[in-house]
Backbone as a chain_set.jsonl record, in Angstrom:
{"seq": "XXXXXXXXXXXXXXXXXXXXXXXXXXXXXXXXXXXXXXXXXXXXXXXXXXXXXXXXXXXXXXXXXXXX", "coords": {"N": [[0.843, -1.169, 0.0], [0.502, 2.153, -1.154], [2.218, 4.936, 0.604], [1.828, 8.44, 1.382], [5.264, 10.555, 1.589], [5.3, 11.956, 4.021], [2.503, 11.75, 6.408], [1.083, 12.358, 8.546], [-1.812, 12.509, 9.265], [-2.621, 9.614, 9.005], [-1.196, 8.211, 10.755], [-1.466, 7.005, 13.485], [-0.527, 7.294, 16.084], [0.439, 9.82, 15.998], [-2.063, 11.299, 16.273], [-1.916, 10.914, 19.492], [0.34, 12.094, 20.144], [-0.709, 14.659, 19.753], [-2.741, 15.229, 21.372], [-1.226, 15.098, 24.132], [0.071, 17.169, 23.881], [-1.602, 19.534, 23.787], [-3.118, 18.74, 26.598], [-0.641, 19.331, 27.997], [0.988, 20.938, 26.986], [0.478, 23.456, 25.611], [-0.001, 26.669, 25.311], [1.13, 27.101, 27.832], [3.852, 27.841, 29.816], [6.883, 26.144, 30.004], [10.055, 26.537, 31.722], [12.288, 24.806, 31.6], [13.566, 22.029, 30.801], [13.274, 19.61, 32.925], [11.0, 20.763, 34.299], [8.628, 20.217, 32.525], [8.499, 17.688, 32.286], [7.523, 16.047, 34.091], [4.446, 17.169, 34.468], [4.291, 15.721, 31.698], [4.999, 12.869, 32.002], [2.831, 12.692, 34.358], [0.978, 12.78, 32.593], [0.995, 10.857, 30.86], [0.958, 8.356, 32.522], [-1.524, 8.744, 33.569], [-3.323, 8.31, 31.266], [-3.004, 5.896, 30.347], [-4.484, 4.71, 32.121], [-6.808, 4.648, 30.8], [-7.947, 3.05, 28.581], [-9.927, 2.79, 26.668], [-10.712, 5.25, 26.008], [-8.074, 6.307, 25.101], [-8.032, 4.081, 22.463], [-10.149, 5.746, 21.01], [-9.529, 8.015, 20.691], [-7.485, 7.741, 18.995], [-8.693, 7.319, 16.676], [-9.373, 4.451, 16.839], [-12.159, 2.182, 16.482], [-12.45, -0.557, 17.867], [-13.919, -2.223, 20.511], [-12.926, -2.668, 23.156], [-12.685, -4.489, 25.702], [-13.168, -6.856, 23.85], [-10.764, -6.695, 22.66], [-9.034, -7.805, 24.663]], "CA": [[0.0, 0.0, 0.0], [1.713, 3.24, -0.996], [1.93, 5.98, 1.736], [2.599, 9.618, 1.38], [6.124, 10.348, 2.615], [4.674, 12.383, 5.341], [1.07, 11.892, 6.067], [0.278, 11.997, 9.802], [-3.066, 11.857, 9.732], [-2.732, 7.972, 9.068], [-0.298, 7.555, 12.156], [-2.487, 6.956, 14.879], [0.624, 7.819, 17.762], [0.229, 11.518, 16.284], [-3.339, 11.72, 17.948], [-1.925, 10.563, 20.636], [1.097, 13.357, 20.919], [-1.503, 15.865, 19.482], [-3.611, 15.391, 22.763], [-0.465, 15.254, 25.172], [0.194, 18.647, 23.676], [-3.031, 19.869, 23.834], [-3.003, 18.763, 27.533], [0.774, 19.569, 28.41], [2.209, 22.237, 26.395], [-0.275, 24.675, 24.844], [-0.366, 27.811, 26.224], [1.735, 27.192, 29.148], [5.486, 28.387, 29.888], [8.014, 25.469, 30.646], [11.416, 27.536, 31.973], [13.208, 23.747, 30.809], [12.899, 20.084, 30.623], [12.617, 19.299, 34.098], [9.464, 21.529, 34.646], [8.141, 20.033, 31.471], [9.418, 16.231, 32.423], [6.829, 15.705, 34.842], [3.308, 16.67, 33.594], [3.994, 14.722, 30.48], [5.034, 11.809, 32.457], [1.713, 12.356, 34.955], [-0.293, 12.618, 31.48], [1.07, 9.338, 30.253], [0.606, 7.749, 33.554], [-3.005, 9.083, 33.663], [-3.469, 7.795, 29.919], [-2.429, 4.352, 30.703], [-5.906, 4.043, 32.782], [-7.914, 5.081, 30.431], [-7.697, 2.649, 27.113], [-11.354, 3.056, 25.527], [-10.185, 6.516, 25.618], [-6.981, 6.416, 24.113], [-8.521, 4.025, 21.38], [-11.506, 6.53, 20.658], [-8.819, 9.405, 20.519], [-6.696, 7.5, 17.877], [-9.344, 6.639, 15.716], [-10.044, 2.903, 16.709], [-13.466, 1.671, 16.978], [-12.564, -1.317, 18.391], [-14.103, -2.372, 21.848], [-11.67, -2.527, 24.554], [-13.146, -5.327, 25.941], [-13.206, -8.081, 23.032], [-9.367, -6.875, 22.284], [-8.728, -8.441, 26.028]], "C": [[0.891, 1.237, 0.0], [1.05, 4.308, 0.405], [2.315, 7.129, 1.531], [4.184, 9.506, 2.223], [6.137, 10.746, 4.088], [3.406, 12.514, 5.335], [0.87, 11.471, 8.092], [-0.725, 11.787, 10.179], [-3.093, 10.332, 9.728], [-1.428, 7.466, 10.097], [-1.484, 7.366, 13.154], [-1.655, 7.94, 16.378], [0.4, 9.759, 17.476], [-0.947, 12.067, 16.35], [-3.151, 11.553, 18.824], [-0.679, 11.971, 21.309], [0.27, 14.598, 20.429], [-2.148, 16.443, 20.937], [-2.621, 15.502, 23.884], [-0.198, 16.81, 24.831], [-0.673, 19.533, 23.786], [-3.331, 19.932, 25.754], [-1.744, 19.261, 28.462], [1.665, 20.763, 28.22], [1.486, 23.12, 26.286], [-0.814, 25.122, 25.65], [0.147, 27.69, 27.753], [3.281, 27.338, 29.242], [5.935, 27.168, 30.758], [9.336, 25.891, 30.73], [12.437, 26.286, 31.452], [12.509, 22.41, 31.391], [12.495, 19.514, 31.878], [11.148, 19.791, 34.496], [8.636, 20.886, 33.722], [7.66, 18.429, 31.816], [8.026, 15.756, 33.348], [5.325, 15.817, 35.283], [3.239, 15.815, 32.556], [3.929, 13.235, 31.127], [3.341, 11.904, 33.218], [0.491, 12.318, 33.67], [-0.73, 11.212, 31.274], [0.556, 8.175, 31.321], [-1.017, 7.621, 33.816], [-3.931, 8.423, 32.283], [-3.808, 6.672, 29.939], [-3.525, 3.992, 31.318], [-6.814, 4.172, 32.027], [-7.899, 4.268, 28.598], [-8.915, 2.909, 26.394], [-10.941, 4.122, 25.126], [-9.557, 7.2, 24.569], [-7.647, 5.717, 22.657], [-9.342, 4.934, 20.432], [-10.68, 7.525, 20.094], [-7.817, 9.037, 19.191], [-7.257, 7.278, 16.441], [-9.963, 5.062, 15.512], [-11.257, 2.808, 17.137], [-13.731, 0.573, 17.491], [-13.016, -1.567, 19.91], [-13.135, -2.677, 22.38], [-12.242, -4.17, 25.347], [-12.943, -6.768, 25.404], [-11.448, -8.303, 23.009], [-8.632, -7.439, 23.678], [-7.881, -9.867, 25.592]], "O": [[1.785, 1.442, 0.821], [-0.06, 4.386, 0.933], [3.541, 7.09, 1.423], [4.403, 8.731, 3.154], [6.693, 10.199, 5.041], [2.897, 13.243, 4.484], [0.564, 10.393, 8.602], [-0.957, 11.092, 11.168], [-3.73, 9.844, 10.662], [-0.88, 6.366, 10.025], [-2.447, 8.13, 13.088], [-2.029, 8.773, 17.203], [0.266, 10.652, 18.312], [-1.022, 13.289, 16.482], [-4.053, 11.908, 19.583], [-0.726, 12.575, 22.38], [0.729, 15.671, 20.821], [-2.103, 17.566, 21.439], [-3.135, 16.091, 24.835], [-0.322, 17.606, 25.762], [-0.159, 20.644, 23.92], [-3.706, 20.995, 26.25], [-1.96, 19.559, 29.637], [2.562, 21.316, 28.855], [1.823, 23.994, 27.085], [-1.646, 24.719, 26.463], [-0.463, 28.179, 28.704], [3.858, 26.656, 28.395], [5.571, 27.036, 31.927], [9.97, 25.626, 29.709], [13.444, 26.685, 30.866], [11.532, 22.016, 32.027], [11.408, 18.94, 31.944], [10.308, 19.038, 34.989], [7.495, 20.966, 34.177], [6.506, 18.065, 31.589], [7.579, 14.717, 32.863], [4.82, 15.049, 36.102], [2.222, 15.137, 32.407], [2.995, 12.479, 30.861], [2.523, 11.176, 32.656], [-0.656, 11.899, 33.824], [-1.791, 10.591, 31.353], [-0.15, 7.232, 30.964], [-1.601, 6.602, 34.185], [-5.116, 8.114, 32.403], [-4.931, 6.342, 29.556], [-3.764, 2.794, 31.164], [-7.897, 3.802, 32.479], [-7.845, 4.965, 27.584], [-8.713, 3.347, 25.261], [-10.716, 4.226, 23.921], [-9.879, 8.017, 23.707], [-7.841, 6.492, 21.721], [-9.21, 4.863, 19.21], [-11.027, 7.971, 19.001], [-7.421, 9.937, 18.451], [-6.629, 7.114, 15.395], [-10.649, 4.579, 14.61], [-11.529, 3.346, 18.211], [-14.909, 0.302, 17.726], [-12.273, -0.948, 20.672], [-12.276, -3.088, 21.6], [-11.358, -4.963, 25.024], [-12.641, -7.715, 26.13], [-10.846, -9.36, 23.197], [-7.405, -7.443, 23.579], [-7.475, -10.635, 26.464]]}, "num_chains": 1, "name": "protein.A"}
């Protein structure tokens, strides 16, 4: 199947750093990486509980459930 050479919409992972950015970065001042380092991590951490979620947010319509 050909693929554009860049075509993010058909990544799935870049809905997934769209929304960490969306939640993490935008519109907020990080002075450096440490300050930064540790909402992203509590995002991902917070993420990680929530799979229907994450599926829904990537584009899968798969139940969460069956894929068990």
């Amino acid at each position: 199947m050909f693929l554009p050479p860049y075509s993010p919409e058909l990544n799935p992972i870049e809905r997934m750093w769209k929304w960490l950015k969306e939640a993490v970065i935008f519109n907020r001042f990080h002075k450096d990486k440490k300050t930064i380092q540790e909402p992203v991590t509590n995002f991902l951490e917070w993420a990680t509980k929530l799979p229907a979620q994450i599926l829904q947010r990537v584009g899968c319509t798969a139940d969460v459930e069956t894929s068990k």
